[in-house]
C-alpha positions as CSV (number, residue, x, y, z in Angstrom):
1,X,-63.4,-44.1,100.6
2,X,-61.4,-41.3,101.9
3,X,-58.1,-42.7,102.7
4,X,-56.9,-44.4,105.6
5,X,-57.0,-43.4,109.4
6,X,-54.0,-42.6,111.1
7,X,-52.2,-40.2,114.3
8,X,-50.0,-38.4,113.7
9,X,-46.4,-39.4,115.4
10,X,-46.2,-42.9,114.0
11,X,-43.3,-44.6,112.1
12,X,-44.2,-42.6,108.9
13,X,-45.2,-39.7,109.8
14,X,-42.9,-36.5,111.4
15,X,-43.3,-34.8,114.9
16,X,-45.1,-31.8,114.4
17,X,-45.5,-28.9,117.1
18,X,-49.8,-28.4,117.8
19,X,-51.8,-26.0,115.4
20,X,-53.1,-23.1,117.2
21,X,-57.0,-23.5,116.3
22,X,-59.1,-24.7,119.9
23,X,-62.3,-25.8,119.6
24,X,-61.3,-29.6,120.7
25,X,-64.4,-30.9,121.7
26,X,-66.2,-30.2,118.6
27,X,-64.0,-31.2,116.7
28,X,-63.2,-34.6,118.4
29,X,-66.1,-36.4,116.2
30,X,-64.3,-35.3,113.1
31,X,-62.5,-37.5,111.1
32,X,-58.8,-37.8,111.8
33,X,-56.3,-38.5,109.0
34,X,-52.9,-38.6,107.6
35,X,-51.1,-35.8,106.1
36,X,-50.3,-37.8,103.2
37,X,-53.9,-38.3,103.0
38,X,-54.4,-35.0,101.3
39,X,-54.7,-34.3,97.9
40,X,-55.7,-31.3,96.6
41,X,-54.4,-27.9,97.7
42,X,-56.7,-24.8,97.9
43,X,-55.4,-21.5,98.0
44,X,-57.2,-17.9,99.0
45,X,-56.4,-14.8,99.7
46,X,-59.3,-13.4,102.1
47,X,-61.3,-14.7,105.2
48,X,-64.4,-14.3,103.2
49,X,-63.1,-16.7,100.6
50,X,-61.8,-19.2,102.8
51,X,-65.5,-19.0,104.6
52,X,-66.9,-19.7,101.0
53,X,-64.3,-22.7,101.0
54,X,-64.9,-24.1,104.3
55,X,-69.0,-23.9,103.9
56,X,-68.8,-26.0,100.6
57,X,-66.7,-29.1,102.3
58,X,-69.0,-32.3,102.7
59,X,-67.4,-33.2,105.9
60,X,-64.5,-31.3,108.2
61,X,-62.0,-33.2,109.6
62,X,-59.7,-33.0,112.9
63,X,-56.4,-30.2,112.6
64,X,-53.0,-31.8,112.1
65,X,-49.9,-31.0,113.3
66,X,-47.5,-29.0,111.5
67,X,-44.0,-27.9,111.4
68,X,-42.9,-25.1,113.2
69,X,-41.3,-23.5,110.4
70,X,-45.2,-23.5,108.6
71,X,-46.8,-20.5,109.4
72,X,-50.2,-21.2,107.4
73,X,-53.5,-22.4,109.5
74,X,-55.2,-25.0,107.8
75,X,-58.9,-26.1,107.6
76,X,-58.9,-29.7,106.2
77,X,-62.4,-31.7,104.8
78,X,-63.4,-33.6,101.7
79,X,-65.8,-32.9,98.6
80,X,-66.6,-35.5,96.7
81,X,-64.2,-38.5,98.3
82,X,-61.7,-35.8,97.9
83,X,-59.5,-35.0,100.7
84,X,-58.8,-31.2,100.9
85,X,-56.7,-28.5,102.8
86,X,-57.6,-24.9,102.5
87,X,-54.7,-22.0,103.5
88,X,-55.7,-18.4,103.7
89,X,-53.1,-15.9,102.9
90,X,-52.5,-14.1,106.6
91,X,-55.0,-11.1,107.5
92,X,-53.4,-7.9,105.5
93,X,-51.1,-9.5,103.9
94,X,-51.6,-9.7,99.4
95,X,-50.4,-10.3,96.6
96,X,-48.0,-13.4,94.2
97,X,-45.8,-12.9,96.8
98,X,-47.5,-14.1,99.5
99,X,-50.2,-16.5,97.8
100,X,-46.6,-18.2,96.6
101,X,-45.1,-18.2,100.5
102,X,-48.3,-20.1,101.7
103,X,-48.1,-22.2,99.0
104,X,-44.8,-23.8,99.1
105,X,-45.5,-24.1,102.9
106,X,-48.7,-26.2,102.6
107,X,-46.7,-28.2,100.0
108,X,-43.7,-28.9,102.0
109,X,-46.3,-30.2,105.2
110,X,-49.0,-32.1,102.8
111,X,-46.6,-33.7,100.6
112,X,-49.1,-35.8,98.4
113,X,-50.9,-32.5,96.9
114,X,-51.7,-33.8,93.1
115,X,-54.5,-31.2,92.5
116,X,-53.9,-26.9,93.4
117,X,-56.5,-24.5,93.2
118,X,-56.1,-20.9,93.7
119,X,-60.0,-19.6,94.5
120,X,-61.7,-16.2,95.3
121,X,-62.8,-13.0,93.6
122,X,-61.8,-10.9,90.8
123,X,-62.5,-7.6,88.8
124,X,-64.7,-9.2,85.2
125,X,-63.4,-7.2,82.1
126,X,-67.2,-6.3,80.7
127,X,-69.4,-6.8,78.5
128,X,-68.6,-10.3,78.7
129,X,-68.3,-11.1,81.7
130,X,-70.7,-9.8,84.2
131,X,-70.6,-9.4,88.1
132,X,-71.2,-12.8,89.6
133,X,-70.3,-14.9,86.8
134,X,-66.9,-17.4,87.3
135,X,-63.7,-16.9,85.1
136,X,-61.2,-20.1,85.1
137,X,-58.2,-19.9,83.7
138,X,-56.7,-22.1,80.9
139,X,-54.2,-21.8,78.7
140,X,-54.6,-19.5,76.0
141,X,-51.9,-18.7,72.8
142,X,-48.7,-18.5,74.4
143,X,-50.2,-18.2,77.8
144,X,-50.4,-20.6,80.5
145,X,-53.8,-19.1,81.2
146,X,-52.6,-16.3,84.0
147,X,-50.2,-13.7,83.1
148,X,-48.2,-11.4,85.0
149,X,-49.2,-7.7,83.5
150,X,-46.8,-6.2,85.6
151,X,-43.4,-8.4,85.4
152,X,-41.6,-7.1,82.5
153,X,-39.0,-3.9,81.2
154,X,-39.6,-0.9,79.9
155,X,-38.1,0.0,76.5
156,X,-37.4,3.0,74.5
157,X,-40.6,4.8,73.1
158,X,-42.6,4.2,76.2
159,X,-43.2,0.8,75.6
160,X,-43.4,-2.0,78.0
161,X,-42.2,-5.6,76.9
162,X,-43.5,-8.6,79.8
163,X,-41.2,-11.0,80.5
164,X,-41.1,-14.6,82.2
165,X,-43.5,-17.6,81.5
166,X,-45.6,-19.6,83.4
167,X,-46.1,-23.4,84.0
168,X,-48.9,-24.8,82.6
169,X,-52.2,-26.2,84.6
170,X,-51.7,-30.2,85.6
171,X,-53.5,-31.9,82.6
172,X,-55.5,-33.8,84.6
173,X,-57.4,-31.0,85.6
174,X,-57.4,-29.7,82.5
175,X,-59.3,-32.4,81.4
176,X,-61.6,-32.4,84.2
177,X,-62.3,-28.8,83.0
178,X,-63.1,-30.0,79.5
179,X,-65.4,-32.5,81.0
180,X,-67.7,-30.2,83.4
181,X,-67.7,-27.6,80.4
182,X,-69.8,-30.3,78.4
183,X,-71.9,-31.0,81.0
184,X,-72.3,-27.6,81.9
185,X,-73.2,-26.8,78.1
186,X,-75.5,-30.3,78.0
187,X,-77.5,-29.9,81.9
188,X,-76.7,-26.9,82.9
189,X,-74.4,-26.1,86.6
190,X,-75.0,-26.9,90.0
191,X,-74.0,-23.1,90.9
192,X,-76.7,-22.6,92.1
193,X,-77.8,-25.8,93.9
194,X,-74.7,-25.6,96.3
195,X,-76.2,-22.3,97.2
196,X,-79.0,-22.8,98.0
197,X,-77.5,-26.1,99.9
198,X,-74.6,-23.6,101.5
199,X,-77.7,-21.5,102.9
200,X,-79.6,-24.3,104.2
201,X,-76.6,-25.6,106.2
202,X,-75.6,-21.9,107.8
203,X,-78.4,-19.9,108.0
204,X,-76.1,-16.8,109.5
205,X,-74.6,-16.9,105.6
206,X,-77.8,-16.7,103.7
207,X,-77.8,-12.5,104.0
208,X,-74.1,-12.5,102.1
209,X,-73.3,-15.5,100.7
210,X,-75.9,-16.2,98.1
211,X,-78.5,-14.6,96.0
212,X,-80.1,-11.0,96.7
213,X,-81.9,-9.1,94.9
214,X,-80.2,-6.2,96.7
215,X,-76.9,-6.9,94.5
216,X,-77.5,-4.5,91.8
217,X,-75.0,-5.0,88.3
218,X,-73.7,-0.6,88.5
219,X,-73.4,-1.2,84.7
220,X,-77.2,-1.5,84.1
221,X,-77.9,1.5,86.0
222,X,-78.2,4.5,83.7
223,X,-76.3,6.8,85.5
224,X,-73.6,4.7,84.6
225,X,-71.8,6.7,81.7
226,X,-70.3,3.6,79.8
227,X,-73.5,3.7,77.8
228,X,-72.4,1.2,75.2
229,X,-71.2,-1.3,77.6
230,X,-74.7,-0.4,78.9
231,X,-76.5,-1.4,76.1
232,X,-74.4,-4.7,75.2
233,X,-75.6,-5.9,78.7
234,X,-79.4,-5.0,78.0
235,X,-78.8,-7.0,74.6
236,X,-78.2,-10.5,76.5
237,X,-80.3,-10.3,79.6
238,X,-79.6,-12.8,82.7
239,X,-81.9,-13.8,85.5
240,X,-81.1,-12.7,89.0
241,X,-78.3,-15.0,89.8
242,X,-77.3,-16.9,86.7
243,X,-74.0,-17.0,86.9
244,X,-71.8,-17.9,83.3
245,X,-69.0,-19.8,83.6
246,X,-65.8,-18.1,81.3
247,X,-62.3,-20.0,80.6
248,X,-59.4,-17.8,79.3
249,X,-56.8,-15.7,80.5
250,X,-56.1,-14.5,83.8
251,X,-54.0,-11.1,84.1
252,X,-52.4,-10.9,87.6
253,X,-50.6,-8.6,89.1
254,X,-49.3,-6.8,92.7
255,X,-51.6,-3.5,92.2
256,X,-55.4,-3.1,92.1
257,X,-57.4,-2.4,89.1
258,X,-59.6,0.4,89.8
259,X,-59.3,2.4,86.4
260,X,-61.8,1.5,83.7
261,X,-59.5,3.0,80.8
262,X,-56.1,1.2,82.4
263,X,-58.0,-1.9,82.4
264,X,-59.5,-2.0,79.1
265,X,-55.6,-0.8,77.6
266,X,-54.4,-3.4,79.4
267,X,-56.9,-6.1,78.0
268,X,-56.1,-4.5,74.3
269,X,-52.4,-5.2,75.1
270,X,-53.2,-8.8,75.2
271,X,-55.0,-9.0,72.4
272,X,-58.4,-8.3,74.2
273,X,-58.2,-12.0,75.2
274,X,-58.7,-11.1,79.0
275,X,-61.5,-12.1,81.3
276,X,-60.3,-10.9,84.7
277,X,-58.2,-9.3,86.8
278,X,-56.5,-10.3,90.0
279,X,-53.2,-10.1,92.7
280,X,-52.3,-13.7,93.6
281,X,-52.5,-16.3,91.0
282,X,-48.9,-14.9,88.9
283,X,-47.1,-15.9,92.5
284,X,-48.3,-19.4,92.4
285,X,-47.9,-20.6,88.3
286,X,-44.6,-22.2,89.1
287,X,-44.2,-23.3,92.2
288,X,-47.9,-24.4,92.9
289,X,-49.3,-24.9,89.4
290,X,-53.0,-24.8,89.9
291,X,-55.8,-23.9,87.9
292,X,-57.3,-20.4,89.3
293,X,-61.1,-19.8,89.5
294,X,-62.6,-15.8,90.4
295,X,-66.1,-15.0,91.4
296,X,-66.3,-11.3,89.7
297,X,-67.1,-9.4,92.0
298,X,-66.5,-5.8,90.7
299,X,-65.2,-4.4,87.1
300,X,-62.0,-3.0,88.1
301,X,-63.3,0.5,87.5
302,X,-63.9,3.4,89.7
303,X,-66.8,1.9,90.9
304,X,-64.9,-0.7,92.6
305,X,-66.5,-1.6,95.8
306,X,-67.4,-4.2,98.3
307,X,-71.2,-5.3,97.8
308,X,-70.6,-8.1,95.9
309,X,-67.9,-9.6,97.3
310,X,-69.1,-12.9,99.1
311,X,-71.3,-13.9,96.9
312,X,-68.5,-13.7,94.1
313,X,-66.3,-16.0,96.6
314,X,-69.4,-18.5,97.0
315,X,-69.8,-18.8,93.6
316,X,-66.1,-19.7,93.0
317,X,-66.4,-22.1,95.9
318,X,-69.6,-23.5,94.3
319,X,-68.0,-24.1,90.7
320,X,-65.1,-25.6,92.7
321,X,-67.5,-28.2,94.4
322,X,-68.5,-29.2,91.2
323,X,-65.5,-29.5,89.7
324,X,-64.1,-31.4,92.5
325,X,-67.1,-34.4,91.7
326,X,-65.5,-34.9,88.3
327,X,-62.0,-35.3,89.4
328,X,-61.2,-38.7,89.5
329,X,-59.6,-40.5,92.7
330,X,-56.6,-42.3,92.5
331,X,-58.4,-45.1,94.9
332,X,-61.3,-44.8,92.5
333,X,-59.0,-45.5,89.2
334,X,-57.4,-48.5,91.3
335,X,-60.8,-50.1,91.7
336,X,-62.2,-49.9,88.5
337,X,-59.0,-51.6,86.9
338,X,-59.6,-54.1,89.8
339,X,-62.8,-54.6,88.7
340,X,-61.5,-55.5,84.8
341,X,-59.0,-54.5,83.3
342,X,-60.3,-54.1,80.4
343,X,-60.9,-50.6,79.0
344,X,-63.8,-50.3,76.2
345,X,-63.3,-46.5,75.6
346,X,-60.7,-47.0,73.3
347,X,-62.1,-49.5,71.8
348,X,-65.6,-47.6,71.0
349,X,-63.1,-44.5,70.0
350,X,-62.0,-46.5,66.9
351,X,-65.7,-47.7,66.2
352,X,-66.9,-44.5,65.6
353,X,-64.0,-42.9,63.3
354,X,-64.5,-46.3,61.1
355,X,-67.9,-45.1,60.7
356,X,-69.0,-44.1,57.4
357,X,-71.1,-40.9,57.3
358,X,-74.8,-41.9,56.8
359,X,-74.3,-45.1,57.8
360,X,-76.9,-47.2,59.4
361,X,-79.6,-44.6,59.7
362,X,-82.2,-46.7,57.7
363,X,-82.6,-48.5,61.3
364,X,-82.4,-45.0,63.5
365,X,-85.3,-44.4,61.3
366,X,-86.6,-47.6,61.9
367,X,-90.1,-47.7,64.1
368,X,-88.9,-50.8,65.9
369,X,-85.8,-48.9,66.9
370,X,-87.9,-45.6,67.8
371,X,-89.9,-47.8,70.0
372,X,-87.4,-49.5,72.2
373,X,-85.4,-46.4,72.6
374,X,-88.4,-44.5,73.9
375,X,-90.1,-47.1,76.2
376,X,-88.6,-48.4,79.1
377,X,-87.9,-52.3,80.1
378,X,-87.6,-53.1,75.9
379,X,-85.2,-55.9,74.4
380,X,-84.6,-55.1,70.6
381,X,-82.9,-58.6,68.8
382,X,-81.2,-58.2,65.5
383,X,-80.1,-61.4,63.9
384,X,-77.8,-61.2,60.9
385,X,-75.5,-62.8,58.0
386,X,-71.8,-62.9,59.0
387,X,-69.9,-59.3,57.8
388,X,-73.7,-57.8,57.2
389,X,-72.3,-54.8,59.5
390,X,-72.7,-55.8,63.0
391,X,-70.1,-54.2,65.0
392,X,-68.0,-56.3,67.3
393,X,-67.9,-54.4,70.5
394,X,-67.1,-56.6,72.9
395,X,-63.9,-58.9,73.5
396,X,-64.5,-62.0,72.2
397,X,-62.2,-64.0,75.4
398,X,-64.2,-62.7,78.0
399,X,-66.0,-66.2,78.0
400,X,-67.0,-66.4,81.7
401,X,-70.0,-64.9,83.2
402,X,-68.3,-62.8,86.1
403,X,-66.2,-61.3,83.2
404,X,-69.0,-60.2,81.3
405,X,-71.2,-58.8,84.4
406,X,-67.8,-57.0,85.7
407,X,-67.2,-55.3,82.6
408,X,-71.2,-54.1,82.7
409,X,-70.5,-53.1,85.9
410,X,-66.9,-51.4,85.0
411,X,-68.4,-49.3,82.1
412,X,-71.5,-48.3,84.7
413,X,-69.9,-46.9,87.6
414,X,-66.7,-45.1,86.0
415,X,-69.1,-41.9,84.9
416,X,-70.5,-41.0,88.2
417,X,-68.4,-38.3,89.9
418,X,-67.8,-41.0,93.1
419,X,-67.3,-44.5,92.6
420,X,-70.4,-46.0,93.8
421,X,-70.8,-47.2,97.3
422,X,-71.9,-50.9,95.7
423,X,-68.5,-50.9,94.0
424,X,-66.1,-49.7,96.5
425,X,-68.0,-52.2,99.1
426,X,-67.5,-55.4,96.6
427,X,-63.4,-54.2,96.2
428,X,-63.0,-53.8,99.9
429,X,-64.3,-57.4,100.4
430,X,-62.8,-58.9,98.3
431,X,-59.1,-57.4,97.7
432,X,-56.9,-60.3,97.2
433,X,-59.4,-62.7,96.0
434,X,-62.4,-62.1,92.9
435,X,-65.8,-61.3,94.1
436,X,-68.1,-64.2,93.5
437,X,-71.5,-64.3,91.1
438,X,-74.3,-63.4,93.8
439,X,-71.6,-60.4,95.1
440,X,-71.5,-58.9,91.3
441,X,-74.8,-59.6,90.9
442,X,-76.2,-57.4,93.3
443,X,-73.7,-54.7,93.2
444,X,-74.5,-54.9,89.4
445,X,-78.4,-54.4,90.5
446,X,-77.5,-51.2,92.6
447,X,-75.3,-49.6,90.3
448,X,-78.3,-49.6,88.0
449,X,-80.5,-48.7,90.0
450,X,-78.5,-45.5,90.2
451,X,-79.8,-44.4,86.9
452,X,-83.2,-42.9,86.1
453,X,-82.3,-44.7,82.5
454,X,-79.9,-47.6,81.0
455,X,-79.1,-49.4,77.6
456,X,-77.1,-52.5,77.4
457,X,-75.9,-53.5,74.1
458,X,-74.9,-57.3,73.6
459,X,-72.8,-57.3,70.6
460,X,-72.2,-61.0,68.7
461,X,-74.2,-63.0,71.2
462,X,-73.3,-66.2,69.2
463,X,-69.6,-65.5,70.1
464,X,-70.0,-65.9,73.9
465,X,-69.3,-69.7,74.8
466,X,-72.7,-71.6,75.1
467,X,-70.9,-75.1,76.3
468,X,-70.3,-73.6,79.8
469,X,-73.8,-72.2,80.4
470,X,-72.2,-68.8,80.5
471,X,-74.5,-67.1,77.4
472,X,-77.7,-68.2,78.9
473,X,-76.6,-67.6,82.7
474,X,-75.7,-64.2,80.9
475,X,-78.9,-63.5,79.5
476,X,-80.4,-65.0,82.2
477,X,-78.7,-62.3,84.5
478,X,-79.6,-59.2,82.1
479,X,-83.7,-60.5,81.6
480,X,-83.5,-60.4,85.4
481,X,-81.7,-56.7,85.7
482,X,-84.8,-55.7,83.1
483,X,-87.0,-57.0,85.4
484,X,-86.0,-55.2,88.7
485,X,-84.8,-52.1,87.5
486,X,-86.2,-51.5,83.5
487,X,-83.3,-51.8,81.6
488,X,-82.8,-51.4,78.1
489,X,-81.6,-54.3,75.7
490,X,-80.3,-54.5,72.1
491,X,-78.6,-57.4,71.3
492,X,-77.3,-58.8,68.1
493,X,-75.9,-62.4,66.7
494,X,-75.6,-64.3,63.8
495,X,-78.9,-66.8,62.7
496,X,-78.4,-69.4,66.2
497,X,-81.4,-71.7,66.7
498,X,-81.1,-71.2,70.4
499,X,-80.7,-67.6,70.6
500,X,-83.4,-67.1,68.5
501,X,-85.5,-69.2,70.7
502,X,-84.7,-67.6,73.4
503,X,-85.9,-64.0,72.0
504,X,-88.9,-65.0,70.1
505,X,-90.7,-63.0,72.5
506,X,-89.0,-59.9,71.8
507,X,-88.5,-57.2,69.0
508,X,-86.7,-58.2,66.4
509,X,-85.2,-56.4,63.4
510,X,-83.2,-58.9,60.7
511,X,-80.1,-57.6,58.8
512,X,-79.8,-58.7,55.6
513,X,-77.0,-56.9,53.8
514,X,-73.9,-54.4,54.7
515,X,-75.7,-52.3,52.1
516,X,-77.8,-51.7,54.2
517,X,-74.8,-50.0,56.8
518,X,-73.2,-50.7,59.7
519,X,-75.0,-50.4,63.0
C-alpha cells in the first residue's frame, strides 16, 4: 500500500553521497524505498518537535541517500499509508529564513512532495486559545492564513504598513481540514488517543511528552495580574488535557514574542483575528506552501518559559496523525475508480437540493421506519405507483451483478481514512483483468464487517434486469450480507409480482401518492 520498493542507484534514480545517521543494523529491517516514494513534507524547527514527529510515525523506514549539496538529515516513515520525510531546522539555527533553506532542499531531493506541513509550538494569543490547545492555520480575509508581522515599511506618523503576500495552502489539504473539523465537531479528536498510544510505545517520553498534572495554565493562577483574562478562563473550564483545536491566522515573524502588551497590539493591528504567534512558517508560504499547525505552548508574555513545551509539540504531532488518516492517497483514488467508475456523490448532491423542505417526513415519523432504523439485521420494502416520489438513486445501466456489488463496495470503502486491506488485495490481483463474483463477494463481506453499523438502500428494484438472473442473484447477495454481518435494507420498486414475493416476509410500507412527498 506504501509505494513500491526500490535501491537507490538504479536507472531512475540519481547517485547520492551516504547520510550521516549509523545505526545500520537496526535499521536494516526497515522498509527501504524510493525517493519519489515520498509524499508529504514535514517541517520543524526544534529536536523536541522532530521527536514529537518521529514518535507518531506508524512504521520508520531505511535513510536514503542524498545530494551533497543537501545539508538537511532526514527521518523518513508512514502514517496512515502515507509516506513521510521529517527535516529539522539545524541545532541553533531559527527563523523563515532557515525553515525556507531546509525546505527547498528537501524539495529539490524528494521531488514528488504533494502535501507540506510546517509543525511545532507556538505562543496562543489568550483567552481563546489556551496552553496546550492546537492552532492551524487557514486562510483568513486577505490572508493566506500566516502573515509576516514584521515584513513591511514604516511610514510617516509612526505607522507601519506590511507588505508582501503569501501563497495559499494546497486545496487538497484544505479540504482535508474541512473534513476532520466535522468529525472533530461530530466524535470528538484522537489527541489524546495518540498520546496515550505515543506513551505506550516509548516509555522514556511518558514524563514530557504527554499529560501531567504538573503543567499548570500561569493564567489561572491568581498571582497572575491579567485578572480579566483570568476570569474569561474560569468562565469556560477544560479538563486536564483537553486540548481545542483553533483554525485562523498565524502571525510569523524573525523575533520572539515575550511582551504581553506588544502581543495583544499586534493582534489588534490585524483586526484581533490572531491565534498564535511563531518564527518559521512566513519563510516557507511560497516556496513550500504548507499548512502550519502549533502546540501552544506559552502566551508570548513575560511569563514565557519552557514547561510546556513538548507536550505542545506532541500535541501538534498528534493532530497531524490524524489529519494525515483523512488525506487521501493517490494509489487509494486510483483503486476506487478501478473498482467503478462511477461516482454517486454527485449524484446524491443534486438529490438533496431537489428536496422540498418538509418533504417525506410523514414516513421518518413512520413506526415501521423508526423500527428498521433502530434494530439491526431489518429489510424495510416500499412498493409504489410510478412518479409517487421514489427517488432514483442508482444508475439505471449498471445491469450486471458485479457492477452493482462494486459500486456497494466503491461507496463502502472510500470513507475510511485507508483504503481497506480487502480492497487494495482484490485490485492488486486483479489489475489488468476484473475481479470475479466470489472475489467481490467476499471483499464486499469484509468491508462490512468493518462497520459496527450499515444501511443499503436499493432504489427502483424493478429497474435492475430480471432476464439475466442478476436482481435475484442481487438480492440474493444482499439477504446473505444481512445474514453474516446484520445489515440494514430499504429497498423500493414499483408493484412487481415477483419482487413482492420475494419480500412478503419483510416490512413493508406502500406509497400511494407524491402528496404524500418524496422519500
Amino acid at each position: 500500500m506504501s509505494g513500491s520498493h526500490g535501491e537507490i542507484g538504479d536507472d531512475k534514480e540519481p547517485i547520492f553521497s551516504k547520510t550521516s545517521d549509523s545505526s545500520a543494523d537496526r535499521k536494516a529491517s526497515f522498509k527501504k524505498l524510493k525517493h519519489s516514494n515520498y509524499t508529504v513534507g514535514w517541517v520543524c524547527a526544534l529536536p523536541k518537535e522532530q521527536t514529537a514527529a518521529t514518535a507518531m510515525l506508524d512504521e520508520p523506514h531505511q535513510d536514503l541517500l542524498k545530494p551533497p549539496t543537501d545539508p538537511n538529515t532526514y527521518t523518513l516513515g508512514s502514517i496512515g499509508g502515507h509516506n513521510i520525510v521529517i527535516a529539522c531546522l539545524p541545532k541553533g539555527k531559527y527563523g523563515n529564513n532557515s525553515a525556507a533553506t531546509v525546505a527547498t532542499s528537501m524539495l529539490n531531493t524528494f521531488p514528488s512532495i504533494k502535501a507540506s506541513l510546517m509543525v511545532g509550538i507556538g505562543g496562543g494569543i489568550p483567552p481563546k486559545v489556551r496552553l496546550g490547545d492546537v492552532v492551524v492555520s487557514v486562510p483568513v480575509d486577505e490572508f493566506s492564513g500566516v502573515v509576516q508581522w514584521d515584513m513591511g515599511k514604516a511610514e510617516a506618523g509612526g505607522n507601519f504598513k506590511r507588505t508582501g503576500a503569501m501563497n495559499n495552502p494546497p486545496a487538497a489539504l484544505l479540504t482535508v481540514l474541512t473534513k476532520l473539523e466535522t468529525k472533530h465537531d461530530m466524535h470528538g479528536s484522537r489527541i489524546h488517543h495518540y498520546l496515550l498510544e505515543l506513551g505506550r510505545r516509548y516509555p522514556n517520553l511518558v514524563r514530557k511528552y504527554t499529560w501531567s498534572d504538573s503543567l499548570k495554565d500561569p493564567l489561572s493562577t491568581p498571582e497572575r495580574d491579567s485578572t480579566s483574562l483570568r476570569m474569561e478562563l474560569n468562565r469556560t473550564p477544560r479538563k486536564p488535557g483537553d486540548s481545542c483545536v483553533h483554525y485562523g491566522l498565524i502571525a510569523s515573524g524573525d523575533q520572539v514574542i515575550k511582551d504581553a502588551k506588544f502581543r495583544d497590539s499586534l493582534n489588534k493591528s490585524l483586526s484581533g483575528k490572531v491565534l498564535c504567534v511563531e518564527m518559521e512558517a512566513a519563510g516557507l508560504m511560497n516556496s513550500f506552501p504548507c499548512i502550519v499547525i502549533r502546540g501552544i505552548c506559552d502566551y508570548a508574555d513575560s511569563q514565557k518559559n519552557k514547561e510546556w513545551q513538548e507536550y505542545a509539540a506532541a500535541v501538534a504531532a498528534a493532530y497531524v496523525k490524524e489529519l494525515l488518516e483523512y488525506l487521501d492517497r493517490k494509489e487509494d483514488l486510483e483503486i476506487l475508480n478501478w473498482v467503478t467508475s462511477i461516482d454517486y456523490g454527485p449524484q446524491q448532491s443534486d438529490f438533496l437540493k431537489r428536496q422540498q423542505p418538509g418533504t417525506g417526513q410523514w414516513f421518518l415519523n413512520s413506526n415501521k421506519y423508526k423500527s428498521w432504523l433502530s434494530l439491526s439485521k431489518q429489510t424495510l420494502f416500499c412498493p409504489g405507483i410510478p412518479g409517487a416520489g421514489k427517488t432514483i438513486m442508482a444508475a439505471t445501466d449498471e445491469q450486471k451483478i458485479e457492477d452493482l456489488l462494486l459500486s456497494l463496495l466503491k461507496q463502502l470503502s472510500q470513507d475510511w481514512p485507508s483504503l481497506p486491506d480487502a480492497v487494495s488485495n482484490l485490485y492488486h490481483k486483479h489489475q489488468r483483468t476484473r475481479p470475479s463474483y466470489d472475489d467481490i463477494s467476499k471483499a464486499l463481506l469484509s468491508v462490512v464487517a468493518l462497520y459496527s453499523r450499515v444501511f443499503i438502500i436499493v432504489d427502483a428494484l424493478d429497474e435492475c434486469q430480471a432476464s439475466n438472473g442478476c436482481r435475484s442473484r442481487f438480492l440474493s447477495e444482499i439477504f446473505y450480507l444481512q445474514a453474516e454481518t446484520g445489515v440494514n435494507l430499504f429497498a423500493t420498486s414499483r408493484p412487481d409480482a415477483h419482487i413482492m414475493k420475494q419480500f412478503k416476509d419483510y416490512m413493508t410500507e406502500k406509497i400511494h401518492h407524491p402528496s404524500k412527498g418524496i422519500i
